[in-house]
Short mmCIF file of the C-alpha atoms (twelve columns), coordinates in Angstrom:
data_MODEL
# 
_entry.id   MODEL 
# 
loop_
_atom_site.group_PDB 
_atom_site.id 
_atom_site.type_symbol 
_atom_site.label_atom_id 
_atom_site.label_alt_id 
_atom_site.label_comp_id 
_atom_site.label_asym_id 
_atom_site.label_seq_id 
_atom_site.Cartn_x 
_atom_site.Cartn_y 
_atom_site.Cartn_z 
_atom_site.pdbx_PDB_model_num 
ATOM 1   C CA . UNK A 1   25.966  -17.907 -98.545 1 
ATOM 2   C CA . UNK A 2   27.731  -20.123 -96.163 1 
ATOM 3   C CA . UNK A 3   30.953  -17.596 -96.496 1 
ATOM 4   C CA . UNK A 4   28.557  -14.434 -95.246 1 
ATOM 5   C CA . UNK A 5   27.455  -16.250 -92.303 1 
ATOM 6   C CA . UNK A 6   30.980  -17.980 -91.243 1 
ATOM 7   C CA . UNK A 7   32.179  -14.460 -91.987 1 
ATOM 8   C CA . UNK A 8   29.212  -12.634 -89.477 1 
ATOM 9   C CA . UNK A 9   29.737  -14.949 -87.110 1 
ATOM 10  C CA . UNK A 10  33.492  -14.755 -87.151 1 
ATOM 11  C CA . UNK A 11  33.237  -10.922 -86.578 1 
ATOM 12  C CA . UNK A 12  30.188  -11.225 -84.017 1 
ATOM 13  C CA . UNK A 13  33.186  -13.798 -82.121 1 
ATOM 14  C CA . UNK A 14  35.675  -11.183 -82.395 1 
ATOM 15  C CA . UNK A 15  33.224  -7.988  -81.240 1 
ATOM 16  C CA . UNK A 16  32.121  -9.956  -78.112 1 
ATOM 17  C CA . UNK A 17  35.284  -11.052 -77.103 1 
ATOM 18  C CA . UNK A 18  36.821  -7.946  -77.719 1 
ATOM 19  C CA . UNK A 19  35.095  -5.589  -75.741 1 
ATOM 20  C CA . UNK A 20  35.442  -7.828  -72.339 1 
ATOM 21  C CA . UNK A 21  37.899  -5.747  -70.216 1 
ATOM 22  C CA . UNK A 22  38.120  -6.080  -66.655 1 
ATOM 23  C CA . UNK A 23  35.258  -3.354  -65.347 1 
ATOM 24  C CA . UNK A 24  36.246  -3.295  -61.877 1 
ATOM 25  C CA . UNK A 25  39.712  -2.441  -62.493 1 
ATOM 26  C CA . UNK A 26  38.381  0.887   -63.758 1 
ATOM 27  C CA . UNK A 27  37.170  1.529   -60.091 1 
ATOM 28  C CA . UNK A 28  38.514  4.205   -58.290 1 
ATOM 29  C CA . UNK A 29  38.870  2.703   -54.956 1 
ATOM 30  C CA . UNK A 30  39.015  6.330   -53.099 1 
ATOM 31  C CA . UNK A 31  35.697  7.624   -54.879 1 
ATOM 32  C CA . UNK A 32  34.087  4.327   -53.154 1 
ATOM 33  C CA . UNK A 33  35.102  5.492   -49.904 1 
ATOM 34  C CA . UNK A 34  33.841  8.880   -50.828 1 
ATOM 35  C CA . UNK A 35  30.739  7.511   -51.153 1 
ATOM 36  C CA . UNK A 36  29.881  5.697   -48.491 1 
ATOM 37  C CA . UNK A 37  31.029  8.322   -45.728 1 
ATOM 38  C CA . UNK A 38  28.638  10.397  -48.416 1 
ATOM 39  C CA . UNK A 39  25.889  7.715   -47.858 1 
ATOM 40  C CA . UNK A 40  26.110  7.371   -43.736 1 
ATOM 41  C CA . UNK A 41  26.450  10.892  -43.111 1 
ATOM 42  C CA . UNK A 42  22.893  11.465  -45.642 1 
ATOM 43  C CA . UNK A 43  21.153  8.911   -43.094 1 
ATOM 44  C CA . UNK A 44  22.193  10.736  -39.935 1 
ATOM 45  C CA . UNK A 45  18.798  13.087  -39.433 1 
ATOM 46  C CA . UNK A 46  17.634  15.237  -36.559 1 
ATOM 47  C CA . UNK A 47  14.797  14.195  -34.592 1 
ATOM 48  C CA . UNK A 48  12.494  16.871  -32.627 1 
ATOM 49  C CA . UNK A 49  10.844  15.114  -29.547 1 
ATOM 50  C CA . UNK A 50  8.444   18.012  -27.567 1 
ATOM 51  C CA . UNK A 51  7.394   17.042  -24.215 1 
ATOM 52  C CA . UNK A 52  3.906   17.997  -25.441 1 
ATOM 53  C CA . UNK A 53  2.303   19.312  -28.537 1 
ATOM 54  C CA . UNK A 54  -0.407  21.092  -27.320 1 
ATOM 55  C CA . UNK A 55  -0.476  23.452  -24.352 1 
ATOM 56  C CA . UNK A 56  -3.949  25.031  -22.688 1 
ATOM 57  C CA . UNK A 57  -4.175  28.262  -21.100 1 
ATOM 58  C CA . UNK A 58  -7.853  27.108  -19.482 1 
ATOM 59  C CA . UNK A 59  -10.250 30.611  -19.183 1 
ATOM 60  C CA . UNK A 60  -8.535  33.417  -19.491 1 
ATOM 61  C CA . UNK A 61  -9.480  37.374  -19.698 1 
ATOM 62  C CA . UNK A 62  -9.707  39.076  -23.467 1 
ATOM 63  C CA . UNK A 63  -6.675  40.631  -24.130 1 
ATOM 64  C CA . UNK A 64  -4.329  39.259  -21.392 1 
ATOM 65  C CA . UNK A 65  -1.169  38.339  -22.050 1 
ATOM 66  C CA . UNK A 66  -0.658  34.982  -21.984 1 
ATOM 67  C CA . UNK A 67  2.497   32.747  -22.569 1 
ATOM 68  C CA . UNK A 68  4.489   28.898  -22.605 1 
ATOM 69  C CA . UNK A 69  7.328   27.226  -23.059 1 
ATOM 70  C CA . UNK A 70  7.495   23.739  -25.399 1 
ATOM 71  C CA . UNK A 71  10.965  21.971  -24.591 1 
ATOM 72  C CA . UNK A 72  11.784  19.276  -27.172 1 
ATOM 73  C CA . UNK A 73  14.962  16.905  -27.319 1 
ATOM 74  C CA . UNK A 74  17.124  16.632  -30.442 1 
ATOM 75  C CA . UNK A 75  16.714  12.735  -29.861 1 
ATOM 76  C CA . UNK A 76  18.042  12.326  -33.483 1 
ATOM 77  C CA . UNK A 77  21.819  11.791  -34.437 1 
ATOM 78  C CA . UNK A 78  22.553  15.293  -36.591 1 
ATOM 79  C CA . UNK A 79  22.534  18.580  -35.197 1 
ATOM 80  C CA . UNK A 80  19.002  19.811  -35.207 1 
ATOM 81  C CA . UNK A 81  18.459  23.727  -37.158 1 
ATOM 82  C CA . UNK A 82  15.185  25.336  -36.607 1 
ATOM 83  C CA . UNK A 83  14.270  27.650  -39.466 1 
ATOM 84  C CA . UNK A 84  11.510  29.143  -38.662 1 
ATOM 85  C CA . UNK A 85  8.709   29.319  -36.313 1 
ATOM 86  C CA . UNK A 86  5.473   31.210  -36.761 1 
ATOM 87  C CA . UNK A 87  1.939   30.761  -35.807 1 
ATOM 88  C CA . UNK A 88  -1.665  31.149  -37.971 1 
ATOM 89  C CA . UNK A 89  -2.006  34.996  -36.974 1 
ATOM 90  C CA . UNK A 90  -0.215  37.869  -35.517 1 
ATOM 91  C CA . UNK A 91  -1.940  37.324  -32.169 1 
ATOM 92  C CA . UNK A 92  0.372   34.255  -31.525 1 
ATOM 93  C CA . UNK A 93  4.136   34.629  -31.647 1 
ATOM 94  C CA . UNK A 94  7.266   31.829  -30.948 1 
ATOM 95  C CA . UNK A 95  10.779  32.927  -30.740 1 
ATOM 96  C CA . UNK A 96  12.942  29.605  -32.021 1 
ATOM 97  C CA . UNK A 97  16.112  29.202  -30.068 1 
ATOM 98  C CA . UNK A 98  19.376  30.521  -31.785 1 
ATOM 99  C CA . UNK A 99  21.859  28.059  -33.043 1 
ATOM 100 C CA . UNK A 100 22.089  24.361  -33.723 1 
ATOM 101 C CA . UNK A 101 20.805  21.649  -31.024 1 
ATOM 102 C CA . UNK A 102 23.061  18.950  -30.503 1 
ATOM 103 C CA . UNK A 103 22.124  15.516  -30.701 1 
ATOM 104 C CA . UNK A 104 20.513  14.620  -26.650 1 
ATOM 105 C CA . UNK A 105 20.095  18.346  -26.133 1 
ATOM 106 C CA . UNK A 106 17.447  20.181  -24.857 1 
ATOM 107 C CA . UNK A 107 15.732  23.734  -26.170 1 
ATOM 108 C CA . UNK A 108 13.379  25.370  -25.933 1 
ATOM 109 C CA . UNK A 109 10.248  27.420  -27.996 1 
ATOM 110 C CA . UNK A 110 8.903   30.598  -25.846 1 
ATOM 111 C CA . UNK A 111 5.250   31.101  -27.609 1 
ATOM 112 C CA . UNK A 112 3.431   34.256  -26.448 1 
ATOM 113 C CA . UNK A 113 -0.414  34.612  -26.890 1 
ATOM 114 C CA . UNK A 114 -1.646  38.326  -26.640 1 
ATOM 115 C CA . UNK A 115 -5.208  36.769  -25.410 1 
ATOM 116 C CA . UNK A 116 -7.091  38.477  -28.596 1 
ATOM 117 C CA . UNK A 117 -10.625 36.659  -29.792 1 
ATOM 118 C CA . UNK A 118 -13.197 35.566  -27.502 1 
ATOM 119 C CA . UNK A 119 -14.818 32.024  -26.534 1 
ATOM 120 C CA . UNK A 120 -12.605 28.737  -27.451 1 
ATOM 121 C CA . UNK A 121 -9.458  29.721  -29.509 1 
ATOM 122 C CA . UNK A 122 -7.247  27.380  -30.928 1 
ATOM 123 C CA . UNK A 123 -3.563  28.545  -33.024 1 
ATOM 124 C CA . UNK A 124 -1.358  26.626  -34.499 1 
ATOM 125 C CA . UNK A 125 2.397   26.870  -34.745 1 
ATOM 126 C CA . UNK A 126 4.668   25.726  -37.349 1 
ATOM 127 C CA . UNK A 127 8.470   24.948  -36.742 1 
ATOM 128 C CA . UNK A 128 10.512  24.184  -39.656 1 
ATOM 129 C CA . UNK A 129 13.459  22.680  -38.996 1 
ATOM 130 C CA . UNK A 130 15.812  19.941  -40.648 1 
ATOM 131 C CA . UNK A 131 14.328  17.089  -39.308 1 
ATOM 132 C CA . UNK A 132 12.984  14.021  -41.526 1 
ATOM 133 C CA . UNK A 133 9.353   15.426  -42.103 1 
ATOM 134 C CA . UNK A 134 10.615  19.164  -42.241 1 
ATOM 135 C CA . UNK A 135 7.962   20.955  -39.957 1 
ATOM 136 C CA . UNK A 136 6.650   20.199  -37.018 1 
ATOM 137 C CA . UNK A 137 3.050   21.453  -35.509 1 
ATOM 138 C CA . UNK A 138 2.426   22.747  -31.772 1 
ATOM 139 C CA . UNK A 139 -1.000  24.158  -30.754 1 
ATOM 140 C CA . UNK A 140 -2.146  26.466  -27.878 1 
ATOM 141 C CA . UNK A 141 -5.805  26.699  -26.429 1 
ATOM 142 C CA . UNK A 142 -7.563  28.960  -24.658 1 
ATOM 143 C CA . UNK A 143 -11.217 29.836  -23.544 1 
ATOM 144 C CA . UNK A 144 -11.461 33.656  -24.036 1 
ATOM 145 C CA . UNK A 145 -13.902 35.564  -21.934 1 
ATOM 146 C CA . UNK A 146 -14.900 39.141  -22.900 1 
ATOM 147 C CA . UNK A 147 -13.376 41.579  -20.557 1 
ATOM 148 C CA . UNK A 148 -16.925 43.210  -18.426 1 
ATOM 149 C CA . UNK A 149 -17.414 46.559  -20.085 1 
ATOM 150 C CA . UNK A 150 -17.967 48.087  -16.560 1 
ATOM 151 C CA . UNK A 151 -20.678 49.111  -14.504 1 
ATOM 152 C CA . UNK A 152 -23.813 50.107  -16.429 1 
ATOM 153 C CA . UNK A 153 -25.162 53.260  -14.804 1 
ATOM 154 C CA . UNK A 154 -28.784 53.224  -14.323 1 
ATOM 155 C CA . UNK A 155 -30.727 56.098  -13.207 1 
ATOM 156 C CA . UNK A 156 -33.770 58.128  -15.150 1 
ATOM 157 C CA . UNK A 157 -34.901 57.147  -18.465 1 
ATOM 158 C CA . UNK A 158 -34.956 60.546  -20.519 1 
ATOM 159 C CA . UNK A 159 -37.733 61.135  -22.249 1 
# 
């Protein structure tokens, strides 16, 4: 019995000390490098900063056209892509700015509003872009009246 166990722990000795190579001289030193410019460039996000989120057209006529500009500030460190831009209905329509926006540029999103609906009407815009949260919301407001349907004639009731 005592032979087995001087004999398992001989070969337990010889398996530990036998595997214990030098692990970081298996490192490849340029695949570190690699990495990390990897790593800084993954932290370097867009950031869209609007001078305002909302924009009100106050009372306006049915069916007038209507329309604003919301400027924003790539106040990130990446070049800032917009996607996509588009509204809750077809009554609403942004045109996104073409091309990348540098980091401390300005652009630009025209928004049009055809003036459809009547009373208090509130659309939301979506703008999807590359930035941290991935879209970013803009609203427009307006009160709507109904245009006057004209004159009503008045004269003789017939019978």
């Amino acid at each position: 019995m005592k032979k087995i166990f001087l004999a398992c722990s001989v070969f337990a000795m010889l398996a530990f000390t036998g595997c214990k190579e030098n692990a970081a001289s298996k490192v490849n030193t340029a695949n570190v490098a690699v990495a990390a410019e990897r790593d800084a460039a993954a932290k370097q996000i867009p950031v869209m900063t609007f001078e305002k989120s909302e924009h009100d057209f106050g009372t306006i006529e049915q069916n007038t056209p209507q329309e604003t500009v919301f400027t924003f500030t790539n106040t990130g460190n990446a070049p800032l892509i917009i996607t996509d831009a588009k509204s809750t209905c077809g009554c609403t329509v942004p045109k996104k700015p073409e091309g990348p926006v540098a980091p401390g540029e300005k652009g630009e999103l025209l928004v049009k509003f055809n003036g459809s609906g009547q009373n208090q009407v509130t659309k939301t815009i979506t703008v999807t872009a590359n930035t941290e949260k991935g879209q970013e919301l803009l609203r427009i407001k307006a009160f709507v009246n109904p245009k006057n349907a004209g004159p009503q004639a008045v004269g003789p009731v017939a019978n």
